[in-house]
N, C-alpha and C positions, 0 to 999 in steps of 0.2 A: 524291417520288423524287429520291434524289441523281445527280447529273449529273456525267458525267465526260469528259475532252476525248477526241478518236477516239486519241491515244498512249496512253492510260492505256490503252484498251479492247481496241487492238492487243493489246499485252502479256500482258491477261486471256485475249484470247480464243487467245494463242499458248499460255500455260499449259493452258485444257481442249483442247485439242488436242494435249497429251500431247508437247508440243517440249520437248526435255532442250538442246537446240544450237542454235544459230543461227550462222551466216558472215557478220558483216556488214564495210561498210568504210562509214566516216563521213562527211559531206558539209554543207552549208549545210541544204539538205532535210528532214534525216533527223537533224538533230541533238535536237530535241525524242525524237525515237523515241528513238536512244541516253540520252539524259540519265534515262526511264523505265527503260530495262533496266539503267540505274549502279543504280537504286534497289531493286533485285530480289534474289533471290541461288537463284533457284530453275535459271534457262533460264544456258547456259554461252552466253559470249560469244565466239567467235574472230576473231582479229583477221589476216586472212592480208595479203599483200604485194602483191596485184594481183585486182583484181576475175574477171577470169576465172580466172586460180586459185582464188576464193573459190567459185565457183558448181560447180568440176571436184571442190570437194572437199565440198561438197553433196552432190552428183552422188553420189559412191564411198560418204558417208556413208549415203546413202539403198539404192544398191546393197547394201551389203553388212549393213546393220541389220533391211530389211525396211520401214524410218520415212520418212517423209516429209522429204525435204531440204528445208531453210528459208535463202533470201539476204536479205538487208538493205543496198543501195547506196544512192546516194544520186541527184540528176538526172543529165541529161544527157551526160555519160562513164561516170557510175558506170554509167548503166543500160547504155550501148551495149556497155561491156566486159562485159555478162552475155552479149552476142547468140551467140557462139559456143559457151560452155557450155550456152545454152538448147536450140540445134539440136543437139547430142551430147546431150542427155540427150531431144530429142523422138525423136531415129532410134533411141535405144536402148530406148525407154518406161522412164524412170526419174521416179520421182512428186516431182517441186523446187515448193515456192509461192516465188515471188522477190518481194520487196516493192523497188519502187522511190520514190525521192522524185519529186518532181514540183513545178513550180511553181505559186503561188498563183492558181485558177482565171481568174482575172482576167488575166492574164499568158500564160496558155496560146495558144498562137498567133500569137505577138507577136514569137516570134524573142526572148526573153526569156534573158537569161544563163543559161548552162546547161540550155537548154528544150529536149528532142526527145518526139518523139511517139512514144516506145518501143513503147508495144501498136502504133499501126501498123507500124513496124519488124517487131517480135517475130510479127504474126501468122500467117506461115506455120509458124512454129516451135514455136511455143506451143499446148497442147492448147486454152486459154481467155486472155485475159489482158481487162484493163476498169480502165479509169478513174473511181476512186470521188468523185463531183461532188456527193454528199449524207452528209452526213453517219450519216444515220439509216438510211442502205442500208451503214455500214461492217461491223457485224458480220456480215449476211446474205452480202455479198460473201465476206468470210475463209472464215466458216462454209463458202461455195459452191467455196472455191476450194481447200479440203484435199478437200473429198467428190471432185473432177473428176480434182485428181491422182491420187488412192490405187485410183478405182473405174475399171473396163470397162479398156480399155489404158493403162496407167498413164501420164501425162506430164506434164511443166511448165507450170502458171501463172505470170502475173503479173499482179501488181497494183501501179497507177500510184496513186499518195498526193500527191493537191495540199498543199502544206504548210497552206493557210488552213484547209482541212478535216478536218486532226487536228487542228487546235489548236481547232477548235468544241467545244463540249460538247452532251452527248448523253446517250442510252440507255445505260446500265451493262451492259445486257443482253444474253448472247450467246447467240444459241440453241442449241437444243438439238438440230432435225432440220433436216432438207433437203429440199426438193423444188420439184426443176427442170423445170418442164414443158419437154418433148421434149430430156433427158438420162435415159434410163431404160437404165442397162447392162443388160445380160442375164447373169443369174447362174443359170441352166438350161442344163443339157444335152437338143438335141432326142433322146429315146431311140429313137424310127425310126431318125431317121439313124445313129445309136452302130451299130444292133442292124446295120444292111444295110452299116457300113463291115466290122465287125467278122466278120462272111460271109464278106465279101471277104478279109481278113486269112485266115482261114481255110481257105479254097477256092483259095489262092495255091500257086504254086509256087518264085517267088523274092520273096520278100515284102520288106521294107525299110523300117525305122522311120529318120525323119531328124529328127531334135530339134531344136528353134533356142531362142534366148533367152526365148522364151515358158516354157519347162520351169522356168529357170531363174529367172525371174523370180516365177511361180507358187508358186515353193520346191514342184513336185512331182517331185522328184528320186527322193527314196527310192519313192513308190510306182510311176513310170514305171519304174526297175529290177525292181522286181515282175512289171510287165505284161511286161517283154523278157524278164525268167528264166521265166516261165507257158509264151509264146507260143514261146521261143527263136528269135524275130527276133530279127537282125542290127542293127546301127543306124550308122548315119551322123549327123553336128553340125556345125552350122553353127559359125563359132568364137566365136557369142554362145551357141550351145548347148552349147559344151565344159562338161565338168561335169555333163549330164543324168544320163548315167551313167559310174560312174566308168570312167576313160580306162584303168583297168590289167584292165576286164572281160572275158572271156574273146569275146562277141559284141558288144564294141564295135569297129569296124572304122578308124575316126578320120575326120576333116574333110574334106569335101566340098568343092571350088570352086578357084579361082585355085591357091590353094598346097597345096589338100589331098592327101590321100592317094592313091598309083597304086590300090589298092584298092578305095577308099572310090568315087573317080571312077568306077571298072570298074564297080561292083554298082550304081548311080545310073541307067545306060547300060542295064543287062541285067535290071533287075529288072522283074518284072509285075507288083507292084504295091508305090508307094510312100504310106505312113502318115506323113503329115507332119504338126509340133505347133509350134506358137509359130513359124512362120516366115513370111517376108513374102516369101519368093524372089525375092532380089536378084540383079543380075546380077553379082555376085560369087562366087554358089556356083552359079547354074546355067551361063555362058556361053551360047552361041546358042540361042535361047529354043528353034526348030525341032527342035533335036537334046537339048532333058534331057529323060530318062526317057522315050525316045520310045517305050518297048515297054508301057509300067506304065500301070496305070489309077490316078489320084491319091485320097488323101484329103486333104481338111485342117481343120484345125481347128485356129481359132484366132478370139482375141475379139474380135478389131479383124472387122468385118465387110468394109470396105474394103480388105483385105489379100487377102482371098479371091477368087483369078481376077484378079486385077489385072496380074499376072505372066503365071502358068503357069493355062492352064482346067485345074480342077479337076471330079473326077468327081463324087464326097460333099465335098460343103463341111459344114461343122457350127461354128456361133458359140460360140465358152463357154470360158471359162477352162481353161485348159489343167488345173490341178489337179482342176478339178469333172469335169472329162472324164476324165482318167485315171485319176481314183479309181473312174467309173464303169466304164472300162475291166477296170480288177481285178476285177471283180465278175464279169464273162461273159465274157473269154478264156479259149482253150481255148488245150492246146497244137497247135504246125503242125508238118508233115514238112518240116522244112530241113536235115537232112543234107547231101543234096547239093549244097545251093544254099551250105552251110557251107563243105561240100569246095572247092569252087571259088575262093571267096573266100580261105580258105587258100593257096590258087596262086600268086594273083595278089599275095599279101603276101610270098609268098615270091621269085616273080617282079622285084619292085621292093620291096622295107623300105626304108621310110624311116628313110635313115639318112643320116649325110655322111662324105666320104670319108676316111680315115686321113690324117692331117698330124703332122707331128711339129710344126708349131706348135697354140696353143690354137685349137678354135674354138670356137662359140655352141651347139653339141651336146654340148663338155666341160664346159661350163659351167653348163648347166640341170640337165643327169644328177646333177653332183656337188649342185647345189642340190635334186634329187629324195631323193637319199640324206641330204640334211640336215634336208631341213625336211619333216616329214610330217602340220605342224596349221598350215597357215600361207595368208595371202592375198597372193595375186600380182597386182599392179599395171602394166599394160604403158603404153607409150608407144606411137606409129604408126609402124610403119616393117619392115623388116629383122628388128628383135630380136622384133618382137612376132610376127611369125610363126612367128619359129624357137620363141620360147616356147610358141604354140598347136599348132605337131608335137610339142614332146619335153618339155614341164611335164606331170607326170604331175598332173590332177586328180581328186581321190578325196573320197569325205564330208567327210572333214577341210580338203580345202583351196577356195579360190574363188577364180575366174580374175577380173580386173574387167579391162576394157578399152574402148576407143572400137572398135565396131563399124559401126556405120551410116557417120558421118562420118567417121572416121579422122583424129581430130584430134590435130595434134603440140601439143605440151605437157600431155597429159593423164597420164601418168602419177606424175609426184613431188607435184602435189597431189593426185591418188586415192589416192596411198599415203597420204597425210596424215588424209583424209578417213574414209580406214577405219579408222585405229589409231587416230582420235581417238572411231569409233562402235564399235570392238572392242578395247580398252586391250588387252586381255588376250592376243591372238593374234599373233604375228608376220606382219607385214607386209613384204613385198619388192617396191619396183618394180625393174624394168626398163624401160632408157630405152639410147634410141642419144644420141651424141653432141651432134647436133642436137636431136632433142627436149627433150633435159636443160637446152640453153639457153633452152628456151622460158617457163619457170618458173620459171628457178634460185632467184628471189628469194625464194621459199619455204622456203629453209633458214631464212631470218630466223623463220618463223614456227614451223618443227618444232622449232628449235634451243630458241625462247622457251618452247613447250606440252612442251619435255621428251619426244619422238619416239623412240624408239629404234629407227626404218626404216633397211632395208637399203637402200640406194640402187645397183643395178647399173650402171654405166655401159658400154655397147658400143662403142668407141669403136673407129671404121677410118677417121675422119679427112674421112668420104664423108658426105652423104645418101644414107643405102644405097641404100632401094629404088629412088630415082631412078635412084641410079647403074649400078644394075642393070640396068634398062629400058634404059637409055642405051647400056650394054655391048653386050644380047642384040638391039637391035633399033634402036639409032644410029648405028650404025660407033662406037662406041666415042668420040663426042666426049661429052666428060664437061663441057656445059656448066653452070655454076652449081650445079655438086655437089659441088666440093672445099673443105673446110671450112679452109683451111692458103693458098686461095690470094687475092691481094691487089692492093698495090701490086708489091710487089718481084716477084710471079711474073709481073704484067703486063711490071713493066720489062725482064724476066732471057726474055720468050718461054717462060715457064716451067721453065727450068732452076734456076731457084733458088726454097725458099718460107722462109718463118719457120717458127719451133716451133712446136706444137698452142699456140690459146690458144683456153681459155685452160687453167690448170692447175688443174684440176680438183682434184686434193688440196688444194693452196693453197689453192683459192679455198671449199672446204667447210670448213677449218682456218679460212681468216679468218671464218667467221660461228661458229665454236665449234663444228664438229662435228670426226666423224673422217674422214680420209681414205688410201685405201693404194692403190698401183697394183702389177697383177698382169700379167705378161708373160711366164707362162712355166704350161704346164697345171698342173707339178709346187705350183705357190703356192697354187691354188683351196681346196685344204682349209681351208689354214689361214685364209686372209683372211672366208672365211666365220664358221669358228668365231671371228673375233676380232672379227668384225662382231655374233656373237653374245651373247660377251661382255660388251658394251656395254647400258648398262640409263637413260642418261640423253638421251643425244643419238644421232641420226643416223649413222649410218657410210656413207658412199661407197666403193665397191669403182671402180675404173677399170683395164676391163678392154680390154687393148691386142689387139685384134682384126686380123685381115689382110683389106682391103676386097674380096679375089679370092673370099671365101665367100661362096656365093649361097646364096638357097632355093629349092629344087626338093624334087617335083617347081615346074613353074609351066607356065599356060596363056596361051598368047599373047593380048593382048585383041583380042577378036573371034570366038577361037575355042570349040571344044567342049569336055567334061568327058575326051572321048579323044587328046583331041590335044595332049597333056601334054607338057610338053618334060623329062625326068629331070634330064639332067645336061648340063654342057657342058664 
């Protein structure tokens, strides 16, 4: 039998694993693995500008494809700059293998140039990660480590590659199956429990379905609108859940938690009985653990076992994939009597709509609407902050479009390499991030790589010159001292007591024009048409929109931390 080194085998065993892409960025390490993938022409190689951009757009590729994201870095930085991508893609269960280099085993432990101990690093983060010290355990590794991400709660691997140990020769052989004694996902639904949640649903008088990123994840979108149009429950989402069903449905009510809906919060509060699916009830969307849903009897289901009661005690717990449940779901719901419980919730939306106030200048509500009206087949990429919420009230998602965002960690910089990541795993769809002014610095250096891959992303920029939502918190609940959140101030505002600052820098058009993309700044509502359409235009490179925002728009409603789903603050 012909013998082939562990890079050669890497390679094969990335091809039967169905990898069309790979993110890597090159290293001392990893340079045998590159020199094999120059030799290929099957797997696409991207080449991004900052390893944690490289992993974020893994991330978006894997989100929005349905495919398992693939990284390739190299030791010691390369790996450490995955650590923040890795924990955004474990809190959101998004399925990455990251391949790291690693130094020659001999070497490991020695304080060796560029030598960190990444799986120890990584292991909170990481659903698996292992250090391959045998050569003849590399295929079984790989093999093990696409099955962990893609099966039961989907999340990131990684695997650590001594350099001495690709370069050994080996088995050609990649296998074919897996089995992992004591990793056994559960891909059954219990149908007791189904049949006594589904009673309950039934037997309800204010009933309430609340969807979180498990729906979404599942891809059981279209049959979960099934079960809400059968049952005419109501539904509340988490803002990894936006998207369950679409946001313009007649009993979709909108997002629950911190910045959600006066509505959504109301019927969370009053209902007796909540149907919850793909959530892990974070204290983002419940506030005082004491007071959610203090009148409802719980269901939940969801595949992570350990998500279940971990939060909120739950009445019917039920383990299983969100899709195999809802599908089972369609099968034996009946419809309920929710008129009333409709009626009410009607009240309450009319009570408080979320909406923001009339200005004759632009704000972050003129701006999503007129992008509802334009783009009706398209994926929206947020950043953390301010904009990303206003996008999660008033981005209409519907079949056609997919929300991507950092939910668990909320991490800034994540969105202009998630817009990267998804037009590079969906050519064909238009892609829009959204990004506040800080976030957008956090990556910038990513135009180098949309500009080179030929990207034709909308690039939104929010710009009020602030760290919003700090600045926010800062306003409602600091006496208004705006420490370390003004993006403009410096030397000179130190020397002037803040009477004087410099221009915005930096210049955002320039600085997208100096890597070859477009750029245009919009400061006035009446301009949004067109910058849009001329962003649209554009079929080679990237366009930046910079949109001149007023930092006094807040998002409301918003609940004070610490407190309950009722104790919403509207407006100020």
């Amino acid at each position: 039998m012909r013998k082939i080194t562990g890079n050669k085998l890497l390679v094969r065993a990335l091809k039967e694993e169905g990898v069309d892409t790979i993110f890597g960025y090159p290293g001392a390490c990893t340079i045998d693995i590159s020199d094999e993938l120059y030799k290929q022409d099957d797997i696409r190689v991207i080449l991004p500008r900052h390893e944690q951009a490289l992993v974020h757009e893994a991330d978006a590729y894997a989100r929005t494809t349905g495919k398992v994201g693939v990284c390739l870095v190299t030791s010691g930085p390369g790996a450490t700059n995955l650590v923040t991508g890795l924990a955004t893609a474990n809190y959101d269960s998004v399925p990455l293998v990251c391949f790291t280099g690693q130094v020659a085993k001999h070497l490991i432990g020695n304080d060796a140039f560029q030598e960190v101990d990444i799986v120890g690093i990584t292991r909170s983060i990481t659903k698996y990660g292992v250090t391959v010290r045998n050569r003849e355990d590399l295929g079984r590794i790989i093999k093990e480590a696409f099955y962990i991400a893609r099966t039961g709660r989907p999340g990131p691997v990684l695997i650590d590659l001594p350099k001495d140990v690709m370069g050994e020769l080996g088995s050609p052989d990649y296998p074919e199956t897996v089995n992992i004694r004591g990793y056994k996902p559960n891909t059954s639904v219990h149908m007791g429990q189904l049949k006594r949640a589904l009673k309950m649903l039934k037997k309800a008088k204010k009933p309430l379905f609340l969807a979180g990123g498990g729906v979404n994840i599942a891809r059981a979108n279209q049959v979960f609108t099934e079960v809400v149009e059968k049952t005419n429950v109501p539904v509340v989402t988490t803002i990894m859940g936006r998207g369950a069903i679409p946001t313009n449905h007649p009993l979709f009510i909108g997002n629950l938690g911190m910045h959600g809906q006066y509505a959504a919060n109301m019927a969370v509060g009053e209902c007796d009985l909540l149907f919850s699916i793909g959530t892990r009830f974070n204290d983002r969307i419940t506030g005082k653990l004491h007071a959610f849903a203090p009148n409802a009897e719980i269901v939940h289901i969801d595949i992570d076992t350990a998500s279940i009661s971990r939060n909120i005690h739950v009445h019917v717990p039920i383990v299983a994939d969100a899709l195999e449940a809802v599908t089972k779901m369609n099968e034996y719901v009946e419809p309920c009597e929710t008129s009333e419980w409709l009626e009410r919730i009607r009240e309450w939306k009319a009570e408080h709509p979320l909406t923001m106030k009339n200005h004759s200048h632009m704000t972050p509500m003129d701006i999503i609407e007129e992008m509802n009206r334009q783009f009706d087949d398209a994926i929206i990429a947020t950043d953390v902050g301010q904009h990303q919420m206003f996008v999660t009230q008033y981005a209409e998602i519907t079949e056609k479009k997919q929300l991507v965002t950092s939910g668990g960690l909320g991490t800034m910089g994540y969105g202009f390499p998630a817009a990267i990541g998804a037009k590079l795993g969906n050519p064909d769809k238009t892609v829009i991030a959204i990004s506040g002014d800080g976030g957008m610095q956090m990556n910038i250096q990513e135009f180098a790589t949309a500009v080179l891959e030929e990207l034709p992303l909308i690039l939104c920029v929010f710009n009020n010159e602030y760290l919003g939502m700090v600045r926010q918190w800062q306003k409602l609940f600091y006496g208004k001292r705006y420490g370390m959140t003004n993006l403009r101030a410096g030397a000179l505002y130190r020397r002037t007591n803040g009477e004087q600052m410099p221009e915005y820098t930096p210049d955002f058009v320039k600085l997208a024009e100096s890597y070859g993309a477009k750029g245009i700044r919009v400061t006035k509502k009446e301009e949004i048409a067109a910058a849009f359409e001329a962003a649209k235009a554009e079929t080679k490179v990237p366009t930046l929109i910079e949109f001149i925002i007023d930092p006094e728009d807040l998002v409301y409603p918003m609940i004070q931390p610490g407190g309950t789903l009722e104790e919403m603050i509207i407006d100020c």
